[in-house]
C-alpha positions in Angstrom: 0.0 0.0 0.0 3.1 2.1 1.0 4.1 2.3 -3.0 0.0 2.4 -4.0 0.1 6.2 -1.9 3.4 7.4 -3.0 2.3 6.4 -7.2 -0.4 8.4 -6.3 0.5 11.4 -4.7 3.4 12.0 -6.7 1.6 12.1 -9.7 -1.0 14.4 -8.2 1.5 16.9 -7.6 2.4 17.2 -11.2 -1.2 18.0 -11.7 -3.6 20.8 -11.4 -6.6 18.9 -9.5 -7.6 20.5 -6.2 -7.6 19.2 -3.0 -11.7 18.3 -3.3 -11.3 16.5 -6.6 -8.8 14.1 -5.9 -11.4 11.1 -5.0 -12.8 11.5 -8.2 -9.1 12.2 -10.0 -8.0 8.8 -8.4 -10.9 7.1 -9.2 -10.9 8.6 -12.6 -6.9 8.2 -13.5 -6.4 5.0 -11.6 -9.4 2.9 -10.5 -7.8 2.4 -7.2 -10.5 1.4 -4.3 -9.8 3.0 -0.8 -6.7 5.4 -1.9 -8.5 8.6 -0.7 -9.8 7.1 2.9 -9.3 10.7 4.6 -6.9 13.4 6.2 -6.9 11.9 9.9 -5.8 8.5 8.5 -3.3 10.0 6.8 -2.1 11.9 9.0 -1.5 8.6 11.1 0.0 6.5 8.9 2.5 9.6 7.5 3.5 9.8 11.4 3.6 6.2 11.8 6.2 6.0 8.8 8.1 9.0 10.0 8.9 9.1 13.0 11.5 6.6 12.9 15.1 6.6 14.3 18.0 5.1 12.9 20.6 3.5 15.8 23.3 1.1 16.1 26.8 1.5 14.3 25.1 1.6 10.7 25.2 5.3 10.3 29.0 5.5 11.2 29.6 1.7 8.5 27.6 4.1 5.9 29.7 7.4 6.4 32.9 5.8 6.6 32.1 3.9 3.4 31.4 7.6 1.5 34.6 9.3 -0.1 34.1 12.3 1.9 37.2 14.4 1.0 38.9 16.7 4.0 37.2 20.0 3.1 34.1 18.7 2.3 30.8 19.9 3.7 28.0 17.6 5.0 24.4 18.1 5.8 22.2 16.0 7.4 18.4 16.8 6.5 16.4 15.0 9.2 18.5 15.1 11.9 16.1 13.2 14.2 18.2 12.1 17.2 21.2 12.4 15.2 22.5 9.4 14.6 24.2 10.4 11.0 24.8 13.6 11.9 26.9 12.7 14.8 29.4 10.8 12.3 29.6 13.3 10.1 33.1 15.4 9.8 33.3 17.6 13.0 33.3 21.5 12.0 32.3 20.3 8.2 28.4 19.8 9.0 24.9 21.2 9.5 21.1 20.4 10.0 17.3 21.1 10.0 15.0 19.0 12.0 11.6 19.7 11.8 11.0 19.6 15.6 13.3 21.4 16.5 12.3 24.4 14.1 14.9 23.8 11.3 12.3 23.4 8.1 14.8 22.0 5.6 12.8 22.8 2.8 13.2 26.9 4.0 16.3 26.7 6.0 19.1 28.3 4.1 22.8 27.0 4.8 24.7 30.0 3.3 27.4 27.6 1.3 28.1 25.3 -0.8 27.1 21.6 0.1 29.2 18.4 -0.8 26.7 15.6 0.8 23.5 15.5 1.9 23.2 12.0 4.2 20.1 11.2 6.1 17.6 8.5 7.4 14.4 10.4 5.4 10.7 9.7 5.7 9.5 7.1 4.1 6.2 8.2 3.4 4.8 11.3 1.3 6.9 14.1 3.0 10.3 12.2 0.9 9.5 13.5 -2.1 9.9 17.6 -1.2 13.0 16.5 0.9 14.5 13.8 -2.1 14.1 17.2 -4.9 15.9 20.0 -2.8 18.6 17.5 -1.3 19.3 16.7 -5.0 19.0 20.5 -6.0 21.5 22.0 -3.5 24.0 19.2 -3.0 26.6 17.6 -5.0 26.3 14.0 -3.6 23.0 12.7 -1.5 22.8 9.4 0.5 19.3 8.4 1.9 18.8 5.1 4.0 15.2 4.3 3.1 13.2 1.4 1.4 14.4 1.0 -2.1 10.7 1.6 -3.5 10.5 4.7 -1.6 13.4 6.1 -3.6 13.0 4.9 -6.5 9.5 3.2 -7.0 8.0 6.5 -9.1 8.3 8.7 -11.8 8.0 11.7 -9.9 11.5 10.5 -8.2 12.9 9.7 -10.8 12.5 12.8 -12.2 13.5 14.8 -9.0 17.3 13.4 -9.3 17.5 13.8 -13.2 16.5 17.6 -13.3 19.2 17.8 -10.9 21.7 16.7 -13.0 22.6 13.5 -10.9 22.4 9.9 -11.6 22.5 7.1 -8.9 25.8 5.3 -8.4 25.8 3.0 -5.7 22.7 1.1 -4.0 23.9 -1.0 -0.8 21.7 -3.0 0.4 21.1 -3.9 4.3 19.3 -5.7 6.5 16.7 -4.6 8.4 18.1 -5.3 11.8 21.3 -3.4 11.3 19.7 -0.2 10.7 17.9 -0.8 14.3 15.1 1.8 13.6 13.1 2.9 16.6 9.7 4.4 17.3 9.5 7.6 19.2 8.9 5.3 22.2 11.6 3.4 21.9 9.8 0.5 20.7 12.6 -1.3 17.8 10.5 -1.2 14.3 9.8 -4.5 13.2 11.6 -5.4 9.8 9.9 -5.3 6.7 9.5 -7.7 3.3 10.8 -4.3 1.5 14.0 -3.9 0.5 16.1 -1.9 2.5 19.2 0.1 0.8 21.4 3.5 1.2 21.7 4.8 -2.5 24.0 6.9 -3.6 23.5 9.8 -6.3 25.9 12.0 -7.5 25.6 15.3 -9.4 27.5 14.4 -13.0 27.8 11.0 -12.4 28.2 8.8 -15.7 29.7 5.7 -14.7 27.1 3.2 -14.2 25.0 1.6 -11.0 27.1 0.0 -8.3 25.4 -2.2 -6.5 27.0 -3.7 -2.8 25.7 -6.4 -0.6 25.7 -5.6 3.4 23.0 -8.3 4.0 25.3 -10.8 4.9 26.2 -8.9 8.4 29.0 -7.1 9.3 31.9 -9.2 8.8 31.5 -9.8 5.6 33.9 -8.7 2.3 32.1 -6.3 0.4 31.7 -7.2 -3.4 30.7 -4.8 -5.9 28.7 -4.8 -9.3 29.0 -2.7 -11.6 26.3 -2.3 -14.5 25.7 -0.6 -17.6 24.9 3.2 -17.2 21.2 3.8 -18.5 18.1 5.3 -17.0 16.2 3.4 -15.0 12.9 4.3 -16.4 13.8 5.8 -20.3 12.2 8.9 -21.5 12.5 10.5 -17.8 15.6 12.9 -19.3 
């Protein structure tokens, strides 16, 4: 259902329907029972999807496998309890958190930005935060459910208008990215693929993809295939 809402609402945004036509738009475009079901229940499920906290040593396995160089700068979007940000280079980094009154999608950093790197939502807020991570940084990194980043159009599009291409996709198990609920309750792990991709402003050199799901001790292997848009026609 997760992939249903995020088909659906990205391609509403691309559209000029109001807000009180969109049961019949769905019904119309898509023939989709139960999409529209009401702002209170989406409300919930957005929070239930976003407030979610990364923990455990992944954050630190991710950054340190990033060629960060020594005068890059770093920013992590969704700061949450900071697991990333806190493994990000010392005196090279910044923020926004919504709670704590740092709107990323308004907050203005004042220089140039080398990697964005984050633990986003996974529900309909990734979209606004995927476009401007890709508009105002060179490299971003998300930690997120491989159909959230890449599942739609809309996303697709996001990166490409940016002039960026995905390079690497690791993929990871569930239980190493330890995610907690605001209560501290350990998020159960999901069918869904879970990944950190890579895109890179510029970048021509094909998809790597890298296989964490063995655990930690394992030799990382790469793949490297043929550079060519995922979905053709999105340029």
């Amino acid at each position: 259902m997760a992939s249903v809402w995020a088909a659906i609402l990205d391609d509403w945004a691309e559209t000029d329907v109001a807000v009180s036509e969109i049961p019949t738009w769905i019904a119309r475009s898509r023939g989709i029972r139960a999409i529209y079901d009401g702002e209170d229940t989406l409300k919930t499920r957005r929070d239930q999807n976003d407030i979610v906290y990364t923990a455990g040593a992944l954050p630190a396995r991710i950054v340190a496998h990033l060629p960060i160089g020594p005068a890059d700068f770093c920013v992590d979007p969704c700061r949450g309890r900071g697991a990333f940000y806190k493994v990000l280079p010392e005196g090279r980094r910044d923020w926004c958190e919504l709670k704590e009154g740092r709107n990323f999608l308004t907050y203005e950093f004042g220089r140039h930005i080398n990697w964005m790197v984050t633990n986003p939502p996974f529900s309909d807020a990734y979209l606004d935060i995927a476009a401007r991570s890709f508009t105002i940084s060179d490299n971003v990194v998300f930690l997120v459910k491989l159909a959230v980043a890449i599942g739609t159009y809309a996303r697709h599009r996001a990166w490409r208008r940016a002039g960026h291409n995905l390079r690497e996709i690791i993929y990871i198990r569930w239980e190493d990215a330890r995610f907690l609920t605001e209560d501290g309750t350990e998020k159960l792990a999901e069918g869904f693929v879970l990944a950190a991709l890579w895109w890179q402003r510029h970048w021509t050199g094909g998809i790597w993809e890298t296989d964490w799901t063995e655990g930690e001790d394992r030799k990382l292997q790469s793949l490297l295939v043929p550079a060519a848009p995922l979905c053709p026609g999105l340029r």
